[in-house]
C-alpha positions in Angstrom: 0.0 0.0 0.0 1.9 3.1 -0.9 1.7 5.9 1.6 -1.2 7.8 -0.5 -3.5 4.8 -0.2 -2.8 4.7 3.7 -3.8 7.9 4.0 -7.1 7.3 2.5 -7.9 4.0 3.6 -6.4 4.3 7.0 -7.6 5.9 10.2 -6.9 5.5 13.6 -9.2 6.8 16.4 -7.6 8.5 19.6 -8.2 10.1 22.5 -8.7 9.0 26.1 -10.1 6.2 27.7 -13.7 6.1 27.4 -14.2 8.5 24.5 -16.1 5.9 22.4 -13.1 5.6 19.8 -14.6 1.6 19.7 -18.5 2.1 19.6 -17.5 4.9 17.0 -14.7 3.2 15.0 -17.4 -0.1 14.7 -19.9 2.1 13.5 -18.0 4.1 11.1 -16.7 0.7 9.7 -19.7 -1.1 9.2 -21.1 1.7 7.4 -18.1 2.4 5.3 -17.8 -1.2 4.4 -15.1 -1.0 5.9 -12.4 -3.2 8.5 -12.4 -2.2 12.1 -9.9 -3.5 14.4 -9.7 -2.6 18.2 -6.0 -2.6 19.4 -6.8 -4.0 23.1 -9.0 -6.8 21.8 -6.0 -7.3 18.9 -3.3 -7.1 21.7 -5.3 -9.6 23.4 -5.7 -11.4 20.4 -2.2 -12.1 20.2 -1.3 -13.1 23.7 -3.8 -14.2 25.0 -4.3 -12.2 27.9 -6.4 -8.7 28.3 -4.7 -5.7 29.0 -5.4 -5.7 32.8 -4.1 -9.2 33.1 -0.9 -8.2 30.7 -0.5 -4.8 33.3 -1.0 -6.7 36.5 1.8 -9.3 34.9 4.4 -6.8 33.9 3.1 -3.8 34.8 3.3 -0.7 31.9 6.2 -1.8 29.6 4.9 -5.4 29.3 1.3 -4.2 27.9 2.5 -1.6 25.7 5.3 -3.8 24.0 2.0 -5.9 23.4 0.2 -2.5 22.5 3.2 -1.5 20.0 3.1 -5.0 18.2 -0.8 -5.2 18.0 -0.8 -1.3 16.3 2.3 -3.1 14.1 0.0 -5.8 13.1 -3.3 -4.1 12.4 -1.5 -1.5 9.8 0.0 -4.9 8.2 -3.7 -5.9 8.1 -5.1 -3.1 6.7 -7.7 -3.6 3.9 -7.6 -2.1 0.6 -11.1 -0.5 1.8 -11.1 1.7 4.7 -9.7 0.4 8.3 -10.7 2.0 11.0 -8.0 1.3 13.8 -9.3 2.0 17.6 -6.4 3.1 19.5 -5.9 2.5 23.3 -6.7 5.0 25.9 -3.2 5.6 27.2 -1.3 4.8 23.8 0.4 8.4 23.9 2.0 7.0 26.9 3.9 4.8 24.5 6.4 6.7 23.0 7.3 3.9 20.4 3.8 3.2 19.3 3.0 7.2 19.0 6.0 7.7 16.7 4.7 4.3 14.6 1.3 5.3 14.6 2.0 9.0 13.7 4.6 8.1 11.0 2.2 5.2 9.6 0.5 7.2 6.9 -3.0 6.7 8.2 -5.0 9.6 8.9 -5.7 10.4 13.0 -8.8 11.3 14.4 -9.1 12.4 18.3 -12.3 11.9 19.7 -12.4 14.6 23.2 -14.7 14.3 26.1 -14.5 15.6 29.6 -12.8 14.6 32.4 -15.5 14.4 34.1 -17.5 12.2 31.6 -15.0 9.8 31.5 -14.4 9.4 34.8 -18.3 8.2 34.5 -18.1 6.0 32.3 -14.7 4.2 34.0 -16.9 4.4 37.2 -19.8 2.3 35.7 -18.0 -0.2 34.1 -17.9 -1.6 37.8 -13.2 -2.5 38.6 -10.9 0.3 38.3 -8.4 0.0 36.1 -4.7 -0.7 37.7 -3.5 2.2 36.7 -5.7 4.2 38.8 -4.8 2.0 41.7 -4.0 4.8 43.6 -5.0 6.8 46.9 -6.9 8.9 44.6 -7.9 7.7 41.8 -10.3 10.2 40.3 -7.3 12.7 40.5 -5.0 10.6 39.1 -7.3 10.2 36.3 -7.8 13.9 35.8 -4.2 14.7 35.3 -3.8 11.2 32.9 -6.9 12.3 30.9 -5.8 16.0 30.5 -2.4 15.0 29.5 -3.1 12.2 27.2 -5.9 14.9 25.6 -3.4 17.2 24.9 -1.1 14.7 23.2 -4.0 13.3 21.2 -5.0 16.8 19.7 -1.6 17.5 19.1 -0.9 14.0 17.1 -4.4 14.6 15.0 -5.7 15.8 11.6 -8.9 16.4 13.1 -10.4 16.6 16.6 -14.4 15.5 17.4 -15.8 16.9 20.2 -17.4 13.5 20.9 -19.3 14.7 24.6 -22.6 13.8 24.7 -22.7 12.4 21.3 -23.6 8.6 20.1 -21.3 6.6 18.0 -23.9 7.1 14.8 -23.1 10.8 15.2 -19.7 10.8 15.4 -19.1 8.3 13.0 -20.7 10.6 10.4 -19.0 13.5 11.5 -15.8 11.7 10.9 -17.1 10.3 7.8 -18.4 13.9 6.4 -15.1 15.8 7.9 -12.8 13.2 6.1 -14.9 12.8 2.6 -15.0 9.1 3.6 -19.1 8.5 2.0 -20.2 10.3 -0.4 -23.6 10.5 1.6 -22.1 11.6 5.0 -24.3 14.2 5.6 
């Protein structure tokens, strides 16, 4: 695929955990017609562990060595249609999958929401992650989610403001802001 095509047919969905980069990123590939791959379910995929189980084993270098190969392997499987690439929450922690996934020729879409929202939405899935096992956690989360914003805007070609929004919205804002369907209203 030369670098041209990647940038068409390529795109990888950032921003920080909880944004709805999957829900979106499925979405936007079924109605493109397109490939979707999710880098934690990939990661897992390929070792056979989840990412809490890989973090709780080897703490941070351990999943994002896994993180790094799985964003390796789902640019080698990229389709010749569009592939729609969900990155994970905390990848701009990983300074050697940033610099691949920047330098990878796909285009990079952050999705934003609020601290606040995320924090939610982390709440209600029920287990903390172990990376907020700490004496406060929804702090720690504050200054991880503003930090890791901040890297995804800077990283993107466009930013979605994705608060309060469903993954049929923002899937066709993506698809309208990067000419993806001809129909994206």
């Amino acid at each position: 695929m030369t670098r041209k095509q990647a940038d068409r047919n390529l795109l990888f969905l950032t921003g920080p955990k909880h944004a709805g980069k999957t829900s979106a990123g499925r979405e936007l590939a079924l109605r493109a017609g397109g490939v979707f791959i999710d880098l934690d379910e990939l990661a897992e995929e390929m070792t056979g562990k989840n990412p809490r189980a890989l973090y709780q084993e080897g703490g941070p270098a351990r999943f994002q060595e896994a993180e790094y190969a799985a964003l390796q392997d789902a640019v080698r499987r990229a389709a010749p249609g569009l592939t729609v690439v969900a990155a994970g929450g905390g990848i701009s922690d990983n300074p050697g999958a940033m610099a691949f996934l920047t330098s990878a020729g796909g285009r990079i879409v952050c999705l934003e929401v609020s601290a606040a929202t995320a924090w939610e939405r982390i709440r209600a899935g029920g287990t903390l992650p172990p990376f907020l096992a700490t004496p406060c956690p929804v702090e720690t989360h504050r200054r991880l989610h503003e930090r890791r914003s901040a890297a995804y805007r800077k990283a993107a070609h466009i930013i979605i403001h994705a608060e309060g929004r469903d993954p049929e919205w923002i899937s066709r804002e993506i698809a309208a802001r990067l000419c993806i369907l001809p129909d994206a209203p």
